[in-house]
Every structure is written in C-alpha cells, then in structure tokens.
ROLUM-980023 format. One record per residue: residue number from 1; x, y, z of N, C-alpha, C in turn. Coordinates in steps of 0.1 Angstrom, whole numbers. Example, Ala and Ser with C-alpha at 12.3 -4.5 7.8 and 13.67 -1.06 7.14 Angstrom:
! ROLUM-980023
1	132	-57	78	123	-45	78	132	-33	78
2	128	-22	71	137	-11	71	129	0	79
This chain:
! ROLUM-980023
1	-352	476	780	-357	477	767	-350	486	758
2	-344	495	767	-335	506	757	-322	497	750
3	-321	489	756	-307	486	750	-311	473	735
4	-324	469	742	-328	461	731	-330	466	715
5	-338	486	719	-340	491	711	-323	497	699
6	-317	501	712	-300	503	704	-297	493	696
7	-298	481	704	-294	472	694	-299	462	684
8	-315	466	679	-320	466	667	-319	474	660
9	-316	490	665	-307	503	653	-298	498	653
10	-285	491	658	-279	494	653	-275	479	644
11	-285	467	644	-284	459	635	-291	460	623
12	-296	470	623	-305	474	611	-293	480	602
13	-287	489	611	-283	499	602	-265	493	595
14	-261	486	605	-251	475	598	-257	465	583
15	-266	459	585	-272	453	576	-275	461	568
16	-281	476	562	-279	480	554	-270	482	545
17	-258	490	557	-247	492	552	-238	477	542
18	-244	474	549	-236	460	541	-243	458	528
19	-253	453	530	-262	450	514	-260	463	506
20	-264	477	509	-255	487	503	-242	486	499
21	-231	483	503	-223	479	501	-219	468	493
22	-228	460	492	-224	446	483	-232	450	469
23	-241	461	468	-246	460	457	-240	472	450
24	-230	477	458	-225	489	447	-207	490	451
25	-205	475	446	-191	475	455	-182	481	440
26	-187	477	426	-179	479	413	-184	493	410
27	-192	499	417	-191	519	414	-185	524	429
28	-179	518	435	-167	525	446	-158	523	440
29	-149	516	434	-136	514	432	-134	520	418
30	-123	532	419	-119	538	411	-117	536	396
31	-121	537	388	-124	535	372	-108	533	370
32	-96	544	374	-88	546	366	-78	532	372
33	-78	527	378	-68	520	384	-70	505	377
34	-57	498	375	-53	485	369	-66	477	377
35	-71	465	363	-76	457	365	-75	446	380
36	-57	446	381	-58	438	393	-60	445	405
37	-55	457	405	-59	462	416	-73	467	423
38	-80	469	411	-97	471	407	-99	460	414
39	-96	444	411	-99	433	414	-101	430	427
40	-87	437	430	-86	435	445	-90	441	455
41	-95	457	447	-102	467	461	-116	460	459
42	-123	453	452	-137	448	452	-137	435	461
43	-129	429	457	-129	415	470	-127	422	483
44	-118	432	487	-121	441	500	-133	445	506
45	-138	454	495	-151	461	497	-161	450	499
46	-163	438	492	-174	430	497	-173	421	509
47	-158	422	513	-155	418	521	-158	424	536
48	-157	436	532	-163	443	543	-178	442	542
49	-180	443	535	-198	447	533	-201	436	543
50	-198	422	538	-203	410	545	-200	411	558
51	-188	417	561	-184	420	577	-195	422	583
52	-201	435	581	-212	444	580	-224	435	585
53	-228	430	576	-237	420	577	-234	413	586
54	-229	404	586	-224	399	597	-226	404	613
55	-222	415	612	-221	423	625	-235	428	625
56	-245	429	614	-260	434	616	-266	418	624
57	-258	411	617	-268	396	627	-269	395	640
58	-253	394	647	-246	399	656	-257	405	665
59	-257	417	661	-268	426	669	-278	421	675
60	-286	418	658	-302	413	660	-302	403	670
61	-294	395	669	-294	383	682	-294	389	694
62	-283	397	695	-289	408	710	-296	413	711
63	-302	420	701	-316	427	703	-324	416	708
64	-325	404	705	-332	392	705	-336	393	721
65	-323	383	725	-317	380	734	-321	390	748
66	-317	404	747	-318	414	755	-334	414	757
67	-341	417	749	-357	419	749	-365	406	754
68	-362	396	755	-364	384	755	-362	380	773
69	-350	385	776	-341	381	785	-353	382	800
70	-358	390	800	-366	398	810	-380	390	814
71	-382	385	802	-397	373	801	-388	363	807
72	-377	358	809	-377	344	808	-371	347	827
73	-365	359	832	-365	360	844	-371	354	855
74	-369	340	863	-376	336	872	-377	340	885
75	-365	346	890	-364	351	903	-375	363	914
C-alpha cells in the first residue's frame, strides 16, 4: 500500500506542476527577449507542462494498478 501511496503523491504532484505550468507559461518567459524567441521558450514550457501531466497520469494508473493489484491476487 506504501507504494500505492508514493505513487498517488507523486501523480498529484506532477499534475499540479503541470496545470501550474500551463497556466503561467507567458509570466515565465522573460519580457526582454525577441518575440520569436518568447514564442519559442512558451511552446517549450507548455511542452513540458504537458510532459508533466502526462507523467501525473502515468502515476495515477500505478497508483491504480498497485492498490488494486492485491484484491485481485488469487493464489
């Protein structure tokens, strides 16, 4: 169950970081720098954000999966 528990923190806390990240990707990237480059560090950053997310799903399925795993044990 401990590992179920790690790995609903630690799909929680990916998933934050991500939606945090997608909602504040245009106040990370530095004001002073060219439009294209501005352009291009935000398609990065949400890029990652979504990683992020991604990797919070990732988790949750293990958390799933792991916690689950134990009920379905027939042996």
């Amino acid at each position: 169950m401990t590992a179920a528990a790690l790995a609903g923190v630690a799909a929680l806390g990916f998933m934050a970081l991500g939606r945090w990240g997608l909602r504040n990707t245009a106040s990370l990237v530095t004001v002073t720098a060219s439009p294209e480059r501005r352009e291009r560090d935000e398609r990065s950053l949400r890029r990652g954000a979504r990683s992020c997310v991604a990797l919070g799903v990732v988790f949750a399925c293990l958390a799933v999966v792991v916690a689950i795993e134990p009920l379905l044990d027939t042996t």
